[in-house]
N, C-alpha and C positions, 0 to 999 in steps of 0.2 A: 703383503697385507694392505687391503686399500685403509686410504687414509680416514682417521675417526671425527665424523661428522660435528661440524662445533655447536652441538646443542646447545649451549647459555649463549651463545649468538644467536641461533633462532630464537630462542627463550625472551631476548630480547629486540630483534627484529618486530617481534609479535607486539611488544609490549607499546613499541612506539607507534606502529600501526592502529594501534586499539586506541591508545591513548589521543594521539594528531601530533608529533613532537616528539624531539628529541629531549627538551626538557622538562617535557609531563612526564616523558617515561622516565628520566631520569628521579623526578621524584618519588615516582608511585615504588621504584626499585631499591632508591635510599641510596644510589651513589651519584657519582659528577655526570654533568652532561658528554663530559671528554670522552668518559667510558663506554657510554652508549654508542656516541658516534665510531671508536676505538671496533666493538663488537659488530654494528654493524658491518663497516668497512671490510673486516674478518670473513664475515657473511659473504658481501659481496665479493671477495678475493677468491673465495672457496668455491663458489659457481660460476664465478666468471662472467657475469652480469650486474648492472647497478638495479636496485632494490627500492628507491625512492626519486624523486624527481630533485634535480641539483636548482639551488637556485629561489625565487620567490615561494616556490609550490614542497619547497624541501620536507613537509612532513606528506605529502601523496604518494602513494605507493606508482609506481610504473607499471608496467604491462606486466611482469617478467611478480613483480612486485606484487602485483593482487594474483596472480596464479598461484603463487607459495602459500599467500594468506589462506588460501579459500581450501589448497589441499591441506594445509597441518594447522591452521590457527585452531579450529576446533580442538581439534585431538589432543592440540598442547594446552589450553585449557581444562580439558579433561585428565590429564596428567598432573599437572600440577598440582588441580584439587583432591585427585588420591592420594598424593605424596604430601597431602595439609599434617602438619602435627593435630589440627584436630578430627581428622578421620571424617567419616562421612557425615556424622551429624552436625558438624561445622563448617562442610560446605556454603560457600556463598551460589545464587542461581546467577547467571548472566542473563541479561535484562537487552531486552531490544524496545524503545520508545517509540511510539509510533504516533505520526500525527494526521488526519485525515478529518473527512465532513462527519456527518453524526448517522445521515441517511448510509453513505459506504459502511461505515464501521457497524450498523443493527443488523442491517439488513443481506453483509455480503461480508463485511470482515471476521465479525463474531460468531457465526455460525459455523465458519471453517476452521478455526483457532483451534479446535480442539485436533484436528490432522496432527498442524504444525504441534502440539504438545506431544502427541505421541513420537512424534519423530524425533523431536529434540527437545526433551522431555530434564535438562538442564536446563533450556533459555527462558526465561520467563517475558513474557509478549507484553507490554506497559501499552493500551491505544487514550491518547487523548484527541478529541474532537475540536476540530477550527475550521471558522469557513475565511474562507478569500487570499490575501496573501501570508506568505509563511512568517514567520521569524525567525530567522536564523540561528537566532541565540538563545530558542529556545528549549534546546536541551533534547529536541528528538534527534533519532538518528535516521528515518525515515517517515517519508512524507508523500502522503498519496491525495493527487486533486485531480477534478476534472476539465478545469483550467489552467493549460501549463504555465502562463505566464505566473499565473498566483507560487509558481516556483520560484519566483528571483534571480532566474540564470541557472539554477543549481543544474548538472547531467542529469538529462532522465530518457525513461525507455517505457515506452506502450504498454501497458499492462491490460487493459478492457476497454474493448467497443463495447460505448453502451446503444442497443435497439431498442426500442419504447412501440408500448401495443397501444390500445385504444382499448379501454378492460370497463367490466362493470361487474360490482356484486353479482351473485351466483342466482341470486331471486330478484335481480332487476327485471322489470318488465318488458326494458328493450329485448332483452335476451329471447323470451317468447315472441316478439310482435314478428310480423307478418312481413313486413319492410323492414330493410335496413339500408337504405337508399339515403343520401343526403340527407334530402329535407325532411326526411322521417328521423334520423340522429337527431337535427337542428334542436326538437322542439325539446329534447329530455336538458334537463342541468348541466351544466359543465364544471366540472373541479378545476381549479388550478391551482401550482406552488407558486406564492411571490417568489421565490429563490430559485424559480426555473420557468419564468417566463416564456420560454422558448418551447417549448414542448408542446402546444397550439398550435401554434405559428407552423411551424414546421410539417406536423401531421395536415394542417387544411394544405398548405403549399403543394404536400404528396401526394393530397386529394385534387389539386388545381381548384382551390374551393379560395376564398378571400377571407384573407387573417383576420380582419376586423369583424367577421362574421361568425368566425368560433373563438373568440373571447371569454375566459371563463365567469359563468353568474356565479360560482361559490370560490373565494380566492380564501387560501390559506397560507401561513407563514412558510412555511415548508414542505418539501416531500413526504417527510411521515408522516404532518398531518394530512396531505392529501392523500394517500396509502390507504391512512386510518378513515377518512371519508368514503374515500371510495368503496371502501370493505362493509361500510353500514348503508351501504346503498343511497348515499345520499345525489350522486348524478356518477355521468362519466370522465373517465380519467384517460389522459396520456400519462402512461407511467413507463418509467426503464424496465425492461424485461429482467434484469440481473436483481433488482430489489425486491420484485412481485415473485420470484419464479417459484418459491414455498405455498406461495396462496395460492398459485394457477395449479398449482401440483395437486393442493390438498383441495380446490373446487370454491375455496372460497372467492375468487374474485375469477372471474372467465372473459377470456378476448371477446370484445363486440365485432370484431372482423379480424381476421387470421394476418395481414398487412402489419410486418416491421418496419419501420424507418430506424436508420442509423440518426442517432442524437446526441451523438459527441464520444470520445473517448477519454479514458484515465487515464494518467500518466504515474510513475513514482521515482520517485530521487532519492540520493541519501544523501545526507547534509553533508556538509564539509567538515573534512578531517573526522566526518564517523564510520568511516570505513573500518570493517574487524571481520574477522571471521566468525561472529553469531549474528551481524549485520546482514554481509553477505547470505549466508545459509538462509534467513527471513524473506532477504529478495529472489532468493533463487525459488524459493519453495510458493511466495507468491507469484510468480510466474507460471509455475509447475499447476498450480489450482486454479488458475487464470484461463491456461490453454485446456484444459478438462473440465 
């Protein structure tokens, strides 16, 4: 008879993973830290691999360590919560925190959230919006920016190239005229975000045209409100392709020239010690709707 798998060691493998710590999980479990390290150990004896990193890094899971999390932490939260003395309507939902720019999260996070619900239709998605760098302590467990340094070090892995069109309202006039030549663009307005400077610069450079020369005349705080200008026809816009691509779909805002430039990409991290298997499943599924 093979030997019987020590579920309250994984049971608590999970918990310390979830938590960052052998003594948070010791708490949230209500017995001694000895214990936990006691079941772990168990764990690891029983697979014949170590399960967390020894050492400064002691609450990170290992290689060996995020594989197990990712196939049964789920599942063992979902067992647990059927086996609640309060039955299903005293289930608690697990909560993934997410912290991101304001422009990501309207325009590309929340429109796809509802996928991630149907699929894990347990986790509840919390998005708070920040621009620049992160803070650590601040309670997310992932964190998505378009400048990786605004990460602090934290591991991160590619998530979106963003490409940026040159767009105008759908009844802009450029869109009719006859020319669409340099110095025929030149004369209509130009939008720009203070908070993306670069997106000018970059499109004249892919034109071989002089930066100082498409400067934007209407400058706005941010990309949404240059979104929002651009959409009332007020001049034309460099805008990221992944924020526009509802409005170029549904005719309200239309390329002035069919020419992408690549204009940075996203990155995203998971904070330290928030590593779990509702974590995981969040970043995997954002990847998953990243590459489609």
């Amino acid at each position: 008879m093979p030997a019987r798998p020590p579920l309250n060691a994984l049971h608590v493998f999970c918990a310390v993973a979830r938590h960052g710590g052998i003594r948070a999980a010791a708490e949230v479990l209500c017995v001694t830290p000895g214990a936990v390290t006691r079941q772990v150990q168990a764990l690891e004896a029983h697979l014949g691999e170590a399960l967390f990193e020894r050492g400064p890094a002691a609450a990170q899971p290992t290689e060996a360590g995020r594989r197990l999390l990712k196939r049964v932490g789920e599942r063992l939260e979902v067992i647990v919560d059927a086996l609640s003395p309060a039955g299903a309507a005293g289930r608690r939902r697990a909560i993934v925190r997410v912290d991101t720019g304001v422009t990501l999260a309207m325009h590309w996070l929340i429109p796809r959230l509802r996928g991630f619900a149907e699929r894990h239709p347990q986790i509840e998605v919390q998005v708070r919006t920040t621009d620049g760098d992160i803070d650590p302590a601040s309670g997310a467990d992932v964190y998505i920016r378009r400048d990786q340094a605004e990460l602090r070090g934290l591991p991160a892995q590619r998530l979106l190239v963003e490409q940026s069109l040159l767009v105008a309202a759908a009844a802009h006039p450029v869109l009719t005229s006859k020319s669409s030549g340099l110095r025929a663009l030149a004369r209509w307005p130009r939008i720009g975000a203070r908070s993306r400077p670069d997106l000018w610069p970059q499109w004249a450079q892919q034109h071989r045209a002089a930066p100082a020369d498409w400067a934007p005349t209407l400058a706005f705080d941010n990309t949404v409100l240059a979104i929002q200008a651009a959409a009332e026809g007020l001049g034309l816009a460099v805008l990221p392709e992944l924020f526009i691509a509802g409005m170029l779909d549904a005719g309200t805002l239309r390329a002035v020239r069919p020419q992408r430039i690549e204009t940075g990409a996203y990155a995203v991290a998971i904070g330290r010690r928030r590593e779990s298997a509702r974590v995981l499943a969040f970043v995997d599924w954002l990847h998953a709707t990243a590459r489609a």
